[in-house]
C-alpha positions in Angstrom: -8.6 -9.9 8.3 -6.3 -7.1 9.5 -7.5 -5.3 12.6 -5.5 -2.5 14.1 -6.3 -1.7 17.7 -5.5 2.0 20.0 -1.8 2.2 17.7 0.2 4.6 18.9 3.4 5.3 17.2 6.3 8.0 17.8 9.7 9.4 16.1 11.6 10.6 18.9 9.7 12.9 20.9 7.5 13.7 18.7 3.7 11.2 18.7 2.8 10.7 14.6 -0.6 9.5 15.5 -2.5 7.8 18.4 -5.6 5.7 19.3 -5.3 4.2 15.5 -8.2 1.6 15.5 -9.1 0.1 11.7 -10.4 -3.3 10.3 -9.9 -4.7 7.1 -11.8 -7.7 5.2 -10.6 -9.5 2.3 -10.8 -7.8 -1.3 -10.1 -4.1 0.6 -7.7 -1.4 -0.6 -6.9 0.8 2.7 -4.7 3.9 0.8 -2.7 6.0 3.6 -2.5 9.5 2.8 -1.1 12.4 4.4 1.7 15.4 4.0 5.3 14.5 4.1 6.5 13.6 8.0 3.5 12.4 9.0 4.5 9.1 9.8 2.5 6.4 6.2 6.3 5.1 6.4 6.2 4.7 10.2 2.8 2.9 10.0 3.0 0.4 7.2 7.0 -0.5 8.6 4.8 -1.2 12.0 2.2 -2.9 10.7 4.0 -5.4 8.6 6.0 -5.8 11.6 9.8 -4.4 11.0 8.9 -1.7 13.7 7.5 -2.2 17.0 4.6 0.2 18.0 4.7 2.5 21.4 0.8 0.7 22.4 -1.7 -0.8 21.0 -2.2 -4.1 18.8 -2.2 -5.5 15.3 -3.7 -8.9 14.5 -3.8 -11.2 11.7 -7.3 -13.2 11.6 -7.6 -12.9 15.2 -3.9 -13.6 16.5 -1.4 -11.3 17.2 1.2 -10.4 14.7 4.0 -10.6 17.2 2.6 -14.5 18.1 2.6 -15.3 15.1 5.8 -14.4 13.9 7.0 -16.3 10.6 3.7 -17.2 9.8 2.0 -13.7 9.5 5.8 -12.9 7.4 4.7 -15.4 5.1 1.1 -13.9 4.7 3.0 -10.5 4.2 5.2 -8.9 1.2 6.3 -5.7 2.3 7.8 -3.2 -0.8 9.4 0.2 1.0 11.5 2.9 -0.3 14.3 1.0 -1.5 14.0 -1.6 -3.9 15.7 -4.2 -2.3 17.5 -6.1 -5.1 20.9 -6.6 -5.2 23.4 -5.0 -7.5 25.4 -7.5 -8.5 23.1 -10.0 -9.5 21.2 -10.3 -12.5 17.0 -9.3 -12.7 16.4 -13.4 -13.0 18.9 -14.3 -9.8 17.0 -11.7 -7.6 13.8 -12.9 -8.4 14.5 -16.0 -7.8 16.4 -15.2 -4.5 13.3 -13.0 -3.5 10.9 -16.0 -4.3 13.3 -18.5 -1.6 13.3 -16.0 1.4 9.6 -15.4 0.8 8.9 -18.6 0.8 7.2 -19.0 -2.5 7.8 -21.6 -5.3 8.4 -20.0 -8.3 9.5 -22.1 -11.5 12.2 -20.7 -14.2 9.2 -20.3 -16.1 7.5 -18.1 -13.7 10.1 -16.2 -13.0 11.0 -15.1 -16.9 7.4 -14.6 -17.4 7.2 -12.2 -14.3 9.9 -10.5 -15.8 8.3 -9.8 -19.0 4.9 -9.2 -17.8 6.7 -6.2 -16.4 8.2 -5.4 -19.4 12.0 -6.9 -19.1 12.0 -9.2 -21.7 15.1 -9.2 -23.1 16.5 -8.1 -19.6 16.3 -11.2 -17.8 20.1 -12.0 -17.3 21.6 -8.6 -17.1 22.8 -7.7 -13.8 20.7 -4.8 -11.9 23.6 -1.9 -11.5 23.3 -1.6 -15.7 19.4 -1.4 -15.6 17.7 2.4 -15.0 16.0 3.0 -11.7 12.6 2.4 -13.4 13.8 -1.1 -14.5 15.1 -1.9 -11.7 11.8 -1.1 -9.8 10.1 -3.4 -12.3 12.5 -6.0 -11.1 11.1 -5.4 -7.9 7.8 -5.7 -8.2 7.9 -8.8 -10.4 7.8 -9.8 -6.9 4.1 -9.0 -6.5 3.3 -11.4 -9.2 5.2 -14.4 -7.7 4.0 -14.0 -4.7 1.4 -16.2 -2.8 0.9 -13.4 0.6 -2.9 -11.9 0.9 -1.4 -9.1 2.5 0.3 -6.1 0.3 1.9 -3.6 2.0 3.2 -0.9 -0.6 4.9 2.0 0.1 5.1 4.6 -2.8 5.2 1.4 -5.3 4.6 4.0 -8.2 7.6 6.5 -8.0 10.2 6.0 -10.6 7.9 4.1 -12.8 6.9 5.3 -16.3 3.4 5.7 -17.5 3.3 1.9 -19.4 4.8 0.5 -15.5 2.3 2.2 -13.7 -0.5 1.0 -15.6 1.0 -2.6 -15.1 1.3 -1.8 -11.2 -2.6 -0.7 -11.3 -4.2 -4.1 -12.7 -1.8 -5.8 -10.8 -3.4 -4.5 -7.6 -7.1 -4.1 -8.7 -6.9 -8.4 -9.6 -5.0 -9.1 -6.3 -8.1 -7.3 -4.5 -10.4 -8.7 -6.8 -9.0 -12.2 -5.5 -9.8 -11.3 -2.3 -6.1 -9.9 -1.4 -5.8 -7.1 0.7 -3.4 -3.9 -0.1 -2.3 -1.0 1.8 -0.8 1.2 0.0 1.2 5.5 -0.2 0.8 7.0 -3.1 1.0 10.8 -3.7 0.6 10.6 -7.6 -2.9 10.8 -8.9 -3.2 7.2 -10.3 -6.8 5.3 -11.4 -7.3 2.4 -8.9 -9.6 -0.5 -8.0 -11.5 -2.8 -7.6 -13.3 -3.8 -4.1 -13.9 -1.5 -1.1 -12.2 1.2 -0.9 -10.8 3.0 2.1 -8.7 6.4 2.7 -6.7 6.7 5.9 -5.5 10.2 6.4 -2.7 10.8 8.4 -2.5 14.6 10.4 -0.3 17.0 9.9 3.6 16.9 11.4 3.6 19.4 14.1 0.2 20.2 14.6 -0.6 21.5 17.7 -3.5 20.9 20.0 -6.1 22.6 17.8 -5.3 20.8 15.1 -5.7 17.1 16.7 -9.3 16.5 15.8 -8.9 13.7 13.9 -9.6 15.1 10.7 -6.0 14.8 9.0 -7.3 15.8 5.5 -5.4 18.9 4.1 -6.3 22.5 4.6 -8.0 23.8 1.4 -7.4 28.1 0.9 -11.0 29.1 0.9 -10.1 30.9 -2.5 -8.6 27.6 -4.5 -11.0 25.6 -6.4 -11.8 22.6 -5.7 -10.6 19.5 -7.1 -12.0 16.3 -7.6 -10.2 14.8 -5.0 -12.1 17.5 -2.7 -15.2 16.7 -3.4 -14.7 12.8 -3.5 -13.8 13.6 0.0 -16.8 15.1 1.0 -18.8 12.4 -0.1 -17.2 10.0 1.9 -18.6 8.3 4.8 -16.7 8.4 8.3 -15.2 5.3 9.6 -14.6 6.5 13.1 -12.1 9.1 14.1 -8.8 8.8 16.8 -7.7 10.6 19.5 -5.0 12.0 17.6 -3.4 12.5 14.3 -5.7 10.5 12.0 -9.2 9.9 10.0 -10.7 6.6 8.6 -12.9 6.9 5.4 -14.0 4.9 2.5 -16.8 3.0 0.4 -17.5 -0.1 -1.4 -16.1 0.4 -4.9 -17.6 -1.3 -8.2 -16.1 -3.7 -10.8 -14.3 -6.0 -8.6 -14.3 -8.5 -11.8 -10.4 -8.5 -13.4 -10.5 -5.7 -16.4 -7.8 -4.4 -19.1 -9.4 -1.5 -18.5 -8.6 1.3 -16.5 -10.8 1.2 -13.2 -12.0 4.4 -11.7 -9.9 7.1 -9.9 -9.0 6.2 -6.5 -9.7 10.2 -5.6 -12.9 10.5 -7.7 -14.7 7.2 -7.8 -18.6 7.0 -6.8 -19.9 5.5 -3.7 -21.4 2.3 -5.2 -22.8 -1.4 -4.0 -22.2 -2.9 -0.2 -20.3 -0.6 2.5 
């Protein structure tokens, strides 16, 4: 279990979002939305430990993250903005690289077939400045499926990937919930996810002032623009608890948390069903 507690986190002098208090089980999919700036990159960096909070507490089936230390590192794989392979070596070499520092054991075998489960056959040897910046995303998460951590934290894992990738991506992260991982994820493209709970944290908007620190983050909708799906899955939703500043918890259990080739529901649209 993840459990966030009072998080408080700035950029310079400006606070992105405070009195952040959460929980999350096993088999749960917490997505972090919000408009650009308001600090999803800030918050998954903290939580997964590379930044250090201004208050408040994360802990990792009871203990604190800090405590812990390499331990709760090797529960975690963080994926961030950049991609995090190196140049110079080939897609086969940085797997296998990747799979020492995380501290998994990951055979030839598993490593070539990682690569062509995402769709690098044929790619395996060539070094990663000659591949596109889809491929070499795909190199990159080839990771996920080496990796032993319960804990995904993703940030915008879908940008750069083409339509075949990002179907790959999706059941990789609906099995690993369905397995009883836990993902947290940023995503502002309009993908079909899961399988398990499902939970929306919505970060506020940068700059807001006073009035607008309710702790309903969601984006203003024009009282002339029709609403999307998205909007009215939101309304359905069922409030987790709200902060002091800067942020709003919702979600539901989801259905179908057995592995499918099929694509699961939408993320935005899906129906409240089964156990909260």
């Amino acid at each position: 279990m993840l459990e966030v507690a009072n998080l408080a986190c700035r950029r310079g002098d400006r606070m992105l979002f405070s009195g952040l208090s959460f929980s999350l089980e096993a088999g749960t999919l917490l997505h972090v939305r919000g408009r650009n700036g308001c600090g999803k990159t800030t918050l998954l960096r903290t939580l997964c430990g590379l930044l250090t909070p201004d208050a408040g507490a994360i802990l990792w089936n009871g203990e604190k993250v800090r405590r812990l230390g390499e331990e709760f590192h090797r529960d975690t794989l963080y994926f961030g903005h950049l991609n995090g392979i190196k140049s110079d070596l080939t897609a086969f070499e940085n797997l296998r690289v990747a799979a020492i520092l995380d501290g998994d054991e990951a055979t030839e075998t598993a490593i070539l077939a990682a690569l062509d489960e995402m769709g690098l056959e044929g790619r395996e040897d060539l070094p990663t400045k000659v591949l596109s910046q889809g491929q070499k995303k795909r190199v990159a998460l080839a990771r996920l499926l080496l990796s032993r951590a319960p804990l995904w934290i993703l940030d915008e894992p879908f940008t750069a990937l083409d339509l075949d990738a990002v179907d790959r991506l999706q059941l990789l992260i609906a099995e690993h919930v369905a397995q009883d991982g836990l993902v947290i994820l940023t995503t502002h493209q309009e993908v079909p996810l899961t399988s398990g709970q499902i939970r929306r944290l919505h970060l506020g908007t940068p700059g807001a002032g006073p009035a607008d620190r309710s702790g309903d983050a969601r984006e203003d909708r024009p009282a002339d623009r029709r609403k999307s799906p998205e909007d009215e899955a939101d309304e359905t939703l069922t409030s987790f608890g709200l902060g002091r500043m800067g942020w709003s918890l919702s979600g539901h259990a989801g259905h179908g948390a057995g592995k499918t080739r099929h694509a699961p529901p939408s993320l935005a649209g899906a129906k409240v069903g089964g156990k909260s």
